[in-house]
C-alpha positions, 0 to 999 in steps of 0.5 A: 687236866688234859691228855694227849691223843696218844694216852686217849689210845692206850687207855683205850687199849687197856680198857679193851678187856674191861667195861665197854659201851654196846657202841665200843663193842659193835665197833660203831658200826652200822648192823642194822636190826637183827632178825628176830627168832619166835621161841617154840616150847619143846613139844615134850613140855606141856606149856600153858602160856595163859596168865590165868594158867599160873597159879593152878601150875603152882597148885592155886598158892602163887609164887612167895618169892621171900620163902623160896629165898628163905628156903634157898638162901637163908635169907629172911626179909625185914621189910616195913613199909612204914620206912618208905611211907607215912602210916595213915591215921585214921583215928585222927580228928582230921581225918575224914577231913583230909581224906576228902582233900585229898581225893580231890587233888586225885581227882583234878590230876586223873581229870587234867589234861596230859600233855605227855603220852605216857602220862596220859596212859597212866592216867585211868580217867585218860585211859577210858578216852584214848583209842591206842589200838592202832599203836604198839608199845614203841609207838607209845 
């Protein structure tokens, strides 16, 4: 298949309206950053911006977001983790067994050298050693 640099330029025309890059939109131009604006709450409105704030907001119960789509929308969940996972079998004669090999395995990849940076930050054992006080989340 092949296209003429005239069809190139009318499809790009009639696609003007439709789905388009962030590039097509800017029109490849060069912008630069854009400057950013700090969100200040409206004096009104108490804002306790604390994470250990969120649930005594909601009365200590927490947010279930399946009850409120349940409420709002009538939309119950049949989620079971099972379809996602394999149930472990603990009554299994090989159980403890296999629980032991696995946790070495864990074990030997927490403790293995990272050659990637965010593999490293995953990585709890990692974590301890790394000193990324100096980085912000870009840097990482």
């Amino acid at each position: 298949m092949s296209f003429s640099k005239k069809d190139a330029t009318e499809s790009r025309q009639q696609n003007g309206h439709g789905f388009r890059t962030d590039s097509a939109i800017s029109g490849n131009r060069q912008q630069g950053e854009r400057v950013l604006q700090r969100w200040v709450p409206d004096e009104n409105i108490p804002v306790n911006m604390s994470l250990e704030s969120t649930n005594k907001q909601s009365g200590g119960a927490g947010w279930d977001q399946f009850a409120v789509n349940e409420r709002l929308f009538g939309l119950t969940t049949d989620y079971d983790e099972t379809i996602y996972t394999t149930a472990i079998d603990k009554s299994h004669p090989e159980y403890s067994k296999r629980y032991a090999v696995a946790d070495r395995k864990a074990r030997e990849i927490e403790n293995s050298v990272a050659n990637n940076r965010h593999v490293e930050e995953e990585r709890v054992a990692d974590n301890l050693k790394v000193d990324d006080s100096g980085l912000d989340e870009e840097d990482k």
